[in-house]
N, C-alpha and C positions, 0 to 999 in steps of 0.2 A: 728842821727835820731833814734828814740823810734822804728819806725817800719820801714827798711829799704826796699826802694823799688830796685831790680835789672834790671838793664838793660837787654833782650835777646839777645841771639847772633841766628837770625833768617838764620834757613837752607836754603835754596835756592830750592824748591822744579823742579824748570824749569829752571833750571844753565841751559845755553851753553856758554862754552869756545868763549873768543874772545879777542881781542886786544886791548879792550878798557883800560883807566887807571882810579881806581878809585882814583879820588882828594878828601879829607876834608881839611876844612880852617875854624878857628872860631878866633876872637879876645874877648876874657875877661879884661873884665877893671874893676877895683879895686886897695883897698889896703892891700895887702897880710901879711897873716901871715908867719913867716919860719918857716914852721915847713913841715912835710911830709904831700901831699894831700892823705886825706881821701878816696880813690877812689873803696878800696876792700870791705865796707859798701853796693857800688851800683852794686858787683859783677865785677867788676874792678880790672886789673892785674898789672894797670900803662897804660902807651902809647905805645900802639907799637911804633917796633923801627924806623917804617916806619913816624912815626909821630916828627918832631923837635917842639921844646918848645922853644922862645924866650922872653926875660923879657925887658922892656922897660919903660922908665920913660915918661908919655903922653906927655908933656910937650913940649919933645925932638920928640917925634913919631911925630909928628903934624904936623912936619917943613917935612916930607917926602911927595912927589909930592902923592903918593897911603892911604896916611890917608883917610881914609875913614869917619869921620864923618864933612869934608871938602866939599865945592864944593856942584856937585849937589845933590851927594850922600845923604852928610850931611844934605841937607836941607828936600830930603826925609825923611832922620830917623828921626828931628825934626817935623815934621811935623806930622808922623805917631803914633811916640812914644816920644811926650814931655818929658817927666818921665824920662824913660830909657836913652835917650838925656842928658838929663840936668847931672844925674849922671856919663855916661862915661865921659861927658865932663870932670867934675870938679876931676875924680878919679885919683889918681897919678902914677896909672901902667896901662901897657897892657901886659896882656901875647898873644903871636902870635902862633895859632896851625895851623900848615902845613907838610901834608901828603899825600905822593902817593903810592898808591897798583897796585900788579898788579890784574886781574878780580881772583875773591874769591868765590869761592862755598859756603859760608856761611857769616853772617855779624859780626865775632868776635871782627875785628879791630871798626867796630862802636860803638858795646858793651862797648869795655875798652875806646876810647876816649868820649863817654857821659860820662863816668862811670867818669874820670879825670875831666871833665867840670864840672861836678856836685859838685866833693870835692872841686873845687877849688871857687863854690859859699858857701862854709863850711867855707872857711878860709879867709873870705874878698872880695870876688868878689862880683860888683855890679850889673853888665848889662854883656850877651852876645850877641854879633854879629856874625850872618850866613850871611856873603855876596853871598853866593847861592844861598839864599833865600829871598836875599835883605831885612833883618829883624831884628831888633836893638831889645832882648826883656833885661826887666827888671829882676830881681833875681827872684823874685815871678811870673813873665810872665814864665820864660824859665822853672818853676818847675813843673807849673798847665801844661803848653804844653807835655813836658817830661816826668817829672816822675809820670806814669800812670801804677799801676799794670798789667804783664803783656804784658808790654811796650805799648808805643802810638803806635797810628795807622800810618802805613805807608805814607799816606796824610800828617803827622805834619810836616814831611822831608822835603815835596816838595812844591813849591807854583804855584797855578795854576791860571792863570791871563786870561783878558779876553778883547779883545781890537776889536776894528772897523778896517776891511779889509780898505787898500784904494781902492778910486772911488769905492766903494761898499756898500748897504748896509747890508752886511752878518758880520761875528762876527770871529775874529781872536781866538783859544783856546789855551793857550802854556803854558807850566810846565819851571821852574827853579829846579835845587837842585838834576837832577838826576845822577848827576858826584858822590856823595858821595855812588850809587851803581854802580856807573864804566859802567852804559849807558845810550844813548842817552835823550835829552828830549824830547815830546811831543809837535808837532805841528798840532793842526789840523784848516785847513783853509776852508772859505766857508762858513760857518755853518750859517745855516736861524737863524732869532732871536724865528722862531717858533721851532726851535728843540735844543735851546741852556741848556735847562735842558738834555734832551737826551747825547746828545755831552759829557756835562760836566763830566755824568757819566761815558760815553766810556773813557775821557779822566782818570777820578778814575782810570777804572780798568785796563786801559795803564800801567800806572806808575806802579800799584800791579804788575802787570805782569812781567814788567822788572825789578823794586826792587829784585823779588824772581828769578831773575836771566834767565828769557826770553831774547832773543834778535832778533829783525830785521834784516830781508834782502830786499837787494834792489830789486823791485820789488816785491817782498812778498804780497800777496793779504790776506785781513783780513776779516773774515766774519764778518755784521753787521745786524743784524734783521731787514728787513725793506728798506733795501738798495738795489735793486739788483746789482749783479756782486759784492758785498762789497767793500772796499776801497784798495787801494795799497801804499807800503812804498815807501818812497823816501826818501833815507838819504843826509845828505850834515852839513853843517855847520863845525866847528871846536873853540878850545881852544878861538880864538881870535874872534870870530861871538858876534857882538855889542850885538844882541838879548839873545842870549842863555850863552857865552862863554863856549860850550861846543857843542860835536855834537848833530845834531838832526833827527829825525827820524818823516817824513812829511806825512798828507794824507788830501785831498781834497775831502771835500762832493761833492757830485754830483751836478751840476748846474739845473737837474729836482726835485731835492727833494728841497722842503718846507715845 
């Protein structure tokens, strides 16, 4: 690249120490060149060593029960992202990134594994996959998202979804993808349809909050403008929770506010 954009390795201004683990997982599919990835162009050191690099011929990957572009998963990514779909398919490698940290006062280790994702769309890579994010993008998808002087905004990390309570009509709000900051995601239940812009932003500034290294306690009461007594935490979930597959950190509008 003519003008190299660097990933940041963002401080963590409201770090508290906790026991959470930060997970990343990306699958890259292409056809690769051998040669060394470009990765110190994006301010890139290589991959931590916390990070393993698996190389796999699709082909073969395909036949494993957890391929992901299988099943229902698969007909997700197809659906969302034909394009990017059609190319993993047909690509004759997967490289497989998986890594656990333990909680980080700063986000270096994110830095250098974008910083590797990115050389490795230099050297033949077609499509990557954030299953965190449930998000198949294309080469030119995952560059416009990412590589943003400056770096992207903390929102590109995470996906924030928006479903119907049952036997309700109020509006479910939950975040994916906040394991790659080693905490909880973002549940907020209840929410009238008349204050789902409102919500949506508290749920924004949730996630900034604990990306920069915030974290909940049970019980924990949150001020909210507008609210009175504001909301309280209630954590729960874990690794294997259908919804999140990671913990999560819960709060319940008020059944008088509309």
């Amino acid at each position: 690249m003519s003008n190299p954009l660097y990933f940041p390795a963002w401080q963590r201004p409201h770090w508290q120490p906790s026991d959470e683990e930060i997970i990343v997982q990306f699958y890259v599919f292409g056809d690769f060149q051998p040669i060394r990835v470009p990765s110190a162009q994006y301010g890139s050191d290589g991959l931590p060593e916390e990070v393993e690099l698996t190389s796999h011929y699709n082909n073969v990957l395909r036949d494993w029960d957890g391929y992901p572009l299988k099943g229902a998963l698969g007909e997700l990514f197809k659906n969302d992202a034909p394009e990017a779909f059609d190319k993993a398919v047909a690509a004759p490698q997967v490289l497989v990134l998986r890594g656990r940290f333990k909680d980080s006062v700063d986000t270096g280790y994110l830095r250098d594994t974008f910083g590797v994702l990115a050389g490795l769309l230099d050297i033949g890579g077609v499509a990557i996959l954030d299953p965190q994010i449930l998000t198949l993008f294309s080469a030119d998808e995952w560059r416009q998202r990412y590589l943003i002087r400056d770096g992207a905004p903390l929102r590109h990390h995470v996906l924030i979804l928006r479903d119907e309570e049952e036997d309700s009509d109020r509006l479910w709000i939950h975040t994916r993808g906040l394991r790659k900051f080693g905490r909880p995601d973002i549940s907020l239940h209840d929410v009238p349809a008349t204050q789902i812009d409102r919500a949506g932003a508290l749920c924004q500034r949730l996630v900034e909050l604990q990306a920069m290294g915030a974290h909940f306690k049970h019980g924990q009461s949150l001020d909210v403008d507008g609210i009175f007594g504001g909301l309280t935490a209630e954590l729960g979930g874990g690794y294997d929770d259908p919804q999140f597959n990671n913990t999560y950190v819960a709060f319940y509008w008020p059944q008088s506010e509309e």
